[in-house]
N, C-alpha and C positions, 0 to 999 in steps of 0.2 A: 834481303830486305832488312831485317836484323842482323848488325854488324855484331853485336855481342850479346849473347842467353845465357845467364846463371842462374841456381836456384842453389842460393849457398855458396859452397866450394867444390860443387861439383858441373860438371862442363859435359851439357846435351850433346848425342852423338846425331851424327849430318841425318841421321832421316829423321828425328827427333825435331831439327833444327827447320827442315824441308816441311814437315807437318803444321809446324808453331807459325811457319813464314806463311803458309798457302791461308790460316785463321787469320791469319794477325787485322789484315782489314776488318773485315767482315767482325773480328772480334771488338775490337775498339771503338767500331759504329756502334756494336752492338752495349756494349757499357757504356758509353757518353749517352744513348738516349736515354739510359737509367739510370744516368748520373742523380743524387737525392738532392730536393730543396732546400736542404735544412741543413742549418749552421750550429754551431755552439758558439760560444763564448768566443770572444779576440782575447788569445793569448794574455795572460797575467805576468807582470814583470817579477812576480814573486819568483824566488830565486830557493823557496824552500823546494827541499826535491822528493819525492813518493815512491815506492816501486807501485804501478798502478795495479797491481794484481794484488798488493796488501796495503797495510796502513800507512800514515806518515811514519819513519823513521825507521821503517823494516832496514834489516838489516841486509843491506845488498852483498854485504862478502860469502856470502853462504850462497850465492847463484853465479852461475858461468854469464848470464848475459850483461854485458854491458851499457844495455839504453839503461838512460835512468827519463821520467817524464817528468815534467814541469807542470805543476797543476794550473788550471785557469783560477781566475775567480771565484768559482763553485766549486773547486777541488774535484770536478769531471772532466777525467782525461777522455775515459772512451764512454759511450751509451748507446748499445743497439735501438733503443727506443726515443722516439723524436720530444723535443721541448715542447712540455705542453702546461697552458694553466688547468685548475682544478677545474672538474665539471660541473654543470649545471646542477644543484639537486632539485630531485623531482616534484614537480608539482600537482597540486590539487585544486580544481575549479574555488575551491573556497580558499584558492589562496591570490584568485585573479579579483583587482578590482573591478567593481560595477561597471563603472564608466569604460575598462579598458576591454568587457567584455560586451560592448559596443562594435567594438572596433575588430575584434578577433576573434574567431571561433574559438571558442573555447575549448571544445573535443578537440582537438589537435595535443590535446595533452594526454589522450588515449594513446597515439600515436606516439610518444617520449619527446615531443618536443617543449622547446621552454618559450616560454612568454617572458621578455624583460618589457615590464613597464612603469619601472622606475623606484627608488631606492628614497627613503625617507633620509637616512645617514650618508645621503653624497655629498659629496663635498661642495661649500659653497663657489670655490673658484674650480671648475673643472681641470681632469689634467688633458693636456692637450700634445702629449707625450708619445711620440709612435712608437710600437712596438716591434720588438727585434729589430734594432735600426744594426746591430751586428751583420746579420745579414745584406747590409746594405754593399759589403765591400768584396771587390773583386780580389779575396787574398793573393790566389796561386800567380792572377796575373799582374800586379800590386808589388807582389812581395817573394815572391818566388820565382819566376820565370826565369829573370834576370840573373839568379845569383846559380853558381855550381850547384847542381843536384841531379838525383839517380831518381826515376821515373821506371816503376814497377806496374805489370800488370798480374791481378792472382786471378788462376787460374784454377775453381774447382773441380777437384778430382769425382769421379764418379761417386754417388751415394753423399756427398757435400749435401749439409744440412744449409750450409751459406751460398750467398750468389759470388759473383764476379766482384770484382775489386781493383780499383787502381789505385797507387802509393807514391805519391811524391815524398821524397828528402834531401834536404837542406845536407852538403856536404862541408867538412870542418875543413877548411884551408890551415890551421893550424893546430894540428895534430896533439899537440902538448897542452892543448887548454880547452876547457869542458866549457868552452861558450854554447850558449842557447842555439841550437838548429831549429828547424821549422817543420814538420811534419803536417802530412797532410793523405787522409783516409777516405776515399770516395766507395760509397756502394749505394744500392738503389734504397737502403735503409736510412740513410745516415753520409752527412757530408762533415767532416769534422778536420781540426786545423789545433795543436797542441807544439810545445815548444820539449825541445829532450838534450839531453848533452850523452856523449858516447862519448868511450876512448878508441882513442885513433882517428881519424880524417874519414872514414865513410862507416855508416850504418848498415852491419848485415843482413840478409835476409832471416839467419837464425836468430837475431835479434830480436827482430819487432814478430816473427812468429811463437817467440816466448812470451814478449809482453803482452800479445793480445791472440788470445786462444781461435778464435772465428779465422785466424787465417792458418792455423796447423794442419789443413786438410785441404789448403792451395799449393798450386804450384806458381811460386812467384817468378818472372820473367820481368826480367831487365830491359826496358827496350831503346836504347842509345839514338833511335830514329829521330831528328831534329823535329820533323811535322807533327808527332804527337804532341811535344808541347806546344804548338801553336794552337793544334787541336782543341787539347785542353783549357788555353786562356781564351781561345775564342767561343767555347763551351761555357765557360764561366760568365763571363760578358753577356751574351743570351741570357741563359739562368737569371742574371741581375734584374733583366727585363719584370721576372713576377714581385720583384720589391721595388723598383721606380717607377710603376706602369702601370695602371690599374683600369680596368672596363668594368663596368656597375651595370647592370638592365635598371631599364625606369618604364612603369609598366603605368598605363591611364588605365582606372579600374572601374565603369560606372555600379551605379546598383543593380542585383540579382542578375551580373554576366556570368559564364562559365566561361572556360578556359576560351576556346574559339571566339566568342564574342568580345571577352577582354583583347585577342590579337586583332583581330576585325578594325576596332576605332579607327577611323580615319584622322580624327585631330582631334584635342583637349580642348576642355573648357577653359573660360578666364582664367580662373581659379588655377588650372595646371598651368598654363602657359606663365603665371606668373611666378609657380612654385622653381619651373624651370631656372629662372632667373638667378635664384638659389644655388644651385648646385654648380653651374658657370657661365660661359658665353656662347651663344649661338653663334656656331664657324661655318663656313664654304667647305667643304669635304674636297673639291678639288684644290687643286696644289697645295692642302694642308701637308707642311713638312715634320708634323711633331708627331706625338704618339697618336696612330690609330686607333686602336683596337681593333684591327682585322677590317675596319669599312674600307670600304676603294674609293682612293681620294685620285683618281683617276681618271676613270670615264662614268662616276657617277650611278655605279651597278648596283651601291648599297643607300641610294637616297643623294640628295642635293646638299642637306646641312647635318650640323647633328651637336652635341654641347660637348664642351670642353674646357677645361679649368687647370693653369698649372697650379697647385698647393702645395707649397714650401718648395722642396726638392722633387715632389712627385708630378710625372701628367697622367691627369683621368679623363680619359674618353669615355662617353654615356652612349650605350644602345638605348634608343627611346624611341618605343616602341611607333608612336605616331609618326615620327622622322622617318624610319625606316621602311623602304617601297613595299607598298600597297601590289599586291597581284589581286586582278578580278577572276573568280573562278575558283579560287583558292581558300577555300574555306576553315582552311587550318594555318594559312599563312604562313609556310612553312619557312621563308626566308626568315620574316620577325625570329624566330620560334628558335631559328640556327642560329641567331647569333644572343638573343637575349636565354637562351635553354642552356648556353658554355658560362654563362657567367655565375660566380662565386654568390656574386649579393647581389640581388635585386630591390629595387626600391619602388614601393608600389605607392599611389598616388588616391586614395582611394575617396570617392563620394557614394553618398548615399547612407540607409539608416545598417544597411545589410552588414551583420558581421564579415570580414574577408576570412576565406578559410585558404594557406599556402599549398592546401591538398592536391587543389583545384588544376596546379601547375606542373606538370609534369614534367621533371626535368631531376637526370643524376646530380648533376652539378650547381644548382640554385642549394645554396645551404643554409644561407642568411635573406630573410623577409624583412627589409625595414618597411612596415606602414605610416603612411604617410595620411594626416589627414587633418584639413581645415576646420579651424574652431570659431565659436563667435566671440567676436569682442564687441566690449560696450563702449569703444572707441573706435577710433581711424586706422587703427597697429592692426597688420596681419597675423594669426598665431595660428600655430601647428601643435599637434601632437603626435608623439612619436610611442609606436610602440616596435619590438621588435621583435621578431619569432624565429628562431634556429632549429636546426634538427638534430637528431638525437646525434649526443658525443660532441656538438659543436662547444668551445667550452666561451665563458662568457670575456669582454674586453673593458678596458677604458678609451674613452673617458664612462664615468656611472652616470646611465639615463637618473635625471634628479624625480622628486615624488609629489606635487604631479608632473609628467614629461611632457609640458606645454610651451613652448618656447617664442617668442617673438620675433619676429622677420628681422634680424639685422645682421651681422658681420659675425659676432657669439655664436649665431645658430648655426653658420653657416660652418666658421670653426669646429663647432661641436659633430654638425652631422658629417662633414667630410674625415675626422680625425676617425670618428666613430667605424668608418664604413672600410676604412683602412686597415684600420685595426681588428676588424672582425675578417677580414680578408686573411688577413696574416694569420689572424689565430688559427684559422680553420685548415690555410694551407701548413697547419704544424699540431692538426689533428687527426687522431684517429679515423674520423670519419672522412677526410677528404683523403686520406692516404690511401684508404680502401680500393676508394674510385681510382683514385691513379695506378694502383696495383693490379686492377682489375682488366682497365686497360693496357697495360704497358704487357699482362700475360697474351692477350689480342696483339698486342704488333710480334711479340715474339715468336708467334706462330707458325 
């Protein structure tokens, strides 16, 4: 099954070889579904060079290995810890406005979460800027696939403090010059993609186990198998799906519901029906060919319509909650419940005087609460204000809700709340706190 196994220069004896063949499936499934979400940096054309284990200009004759790395933009070749912005710092009821503690429980701040409602120093033109659009690209299949390279899997040795690991590298067709190769570090930590020059025409495994210590306690296996790279660019491609692809819950919230009653609604008032309008266009679910979000555009098992918006490069399909089939008998609603309970951000719609509290919802993966709620005006303009609520570790985005976060119905809002909901998406999937959950589960499928 494997034509050729090295780990270095030395060469697996046939039951070695017979042992590694019978894993190799099962192992490779087993690390593509742990493949990590998270990107660094696209490559820097800077040509300055680092040894990454010390400073700029260390003195590489004084070490046997040959990789030298090419720093990105940030001068981070490797990071076991995923990109993340700064945290929320903690708040205190006297630091929530009146009017916004209207709209939100406040006690929720017992609980470590943050209340963003709005920023006196924002900027007057929003940025409308998405975040980690690095992430956007499919490198290995892109930029790697195509060209000569060695595809490594590491393999931890018993008592390994590290997981599994697959290693793509960029090989030098011309031996005599130190052009930029393309590296590439996959583990369930960290997805990472850095540029290196070596001497000679291919990168050894004692190589890159010098430069990056977390693999001195694998065993790295070369695997020559054509289907693993397809494997991997078709893995990648997927993966893309959680940065061009987004599902949002939109939840109708009347006054003093709890949880069940809020699933319950059978349809929204005016007032929602027209917030809907906002966020994109009401579709036919069947023969929809674009992005789902998991509903069945098929035989109509997840509802008849449902809203959907392409924005810029991205499609966002909405679970909304009213769209989504109604079971009589079901007091917990549990279809609603599965598909608006997986989503990252929720957007909640709420009337009445009753503060909303996100307590109320129970769900691992709801991270982000946007509230949503109609103000009066002393005119014919519709206006919203926005408040939003995260939990603990989620860290905060742009565009900055402005102070007060009142906004008027037109094309700006719409910009602003879709950019918004994007962007808090991304932040969170390259947070501590959703990384948790994904850890948590991914220990469950491993079982």
């Amino acid at each position: 099954m494997i034509s050729a196994i090295e780990e270095g220069n030395k060469k697996f004896g046939d039951e070695e070889i017979e042992t590694i063949n019978n894993l190799k499936d099962d192992l490779v499934l087993f690390l593509l579904r742990r493949l990590g979400d998270y990107y660094c940096d696209t490559p820097s054309d800077d040509d300055r060079k680092v040894n990454v284990l010390g400073s700029p200009g260390y003195n590489r004759s004084k070490t046997k290995t040959s990789l030298i790395v090419i720093p990105s933009s940030k001068g981070d070749a490797w990071s076991d810890t995923m990109e993340e912005t700064p945290y929320n710092p903690k708040q205190t009821i006297d630091d929530i406005d009146s009017e916004v503690q209207k709209i939100v429980n406040v006690d929720v701040l017992n609980s470590d979460y943050h209340i963003e409602f709005g920023d006196v120093n924002a900027p007057e033109f929003p940025d409308y800027t998405i975040l980690y659009q690095s992430k956007n690209i499919c490198y290995y299949y892109q930029f790697l696939k195509s060209l000569d390279h060695d595809n490594y899997v590491g393999i931890p040795q018993e008592g390994s403090e590290h997981g599994p690991a697959i290693i793509s590298v960029q090989k030098n067709k011309k031996s005599t010059q130190k052009a930029p190769l393309k590296l590439m570090i996959r583990t369930s930590q960290a997805y990472k993609r850095m540029l290196v020059t070596c001497d000679g025409n291919v990168i050894k495994p004692e190589s890159l186990k010098k430069e990056f210590s977390f693999l001195e306690d694998m065993v790295l296996v070369k695997i020559k198998k054509e289907t693993l790279k397809n494997d991997l660019a078709e893995n990648e491609v997927a993966e893309m799906g959680l940065y061009h692809n987004f599902k949002f819950g939109v939840l109708y919230v009347k006054e003093n519901q709890d949880e069940d009653e809020i699933f319950n609604n059978r349809e929204g008032s005016p007032d929602f029906e027209e917030f809907l309008q906002v966020l994109g266009d009401k579709i036919v679910l069947k023969n929809h060919t674009k992005y789902s979000g998991g509903l069945d555009t098929k035989r109509d098992f997840t509802g008849t319509h449902s809203i959907f918006v392409t924005y810029k490069q991205y499609e966002i399909m909405y679970h909304v909650s009213t769209l989504l089939p109604f079971k009589e008998g079901d007091s917990q609603q549990l279809e609603r419940k599965r598909h608006i309970g997986n989503d990252i951000v929720v957007i909640i719609f709420k009337e009445g005087n009753q503060p909303f509290d996100p307590r109320i919802i129970n769900s691992q993966f709801n991270h982000i609460f946007v509230i949503v709620q109609k103000e009066k005006s002393d005119n014919n303009e519709t206006k919203y204000r926005i408040v939003i609520v995260t939990k603990p570790l989620v860290p905060s985005s742009t565009p900055v809700l402005p102070n007060p976060a009142i906004f008027t119905k037109n094309q700006a809002f719409k910009d602003f709340l879709l950019t918004k909901c994007i962007n808090l998406e991304r932040v969170a999937l390259n947070s501590k706190a959703f990384h948790s959950v994904v850890g948590r589960n991914r220990k469950k499928i491993s079982r």
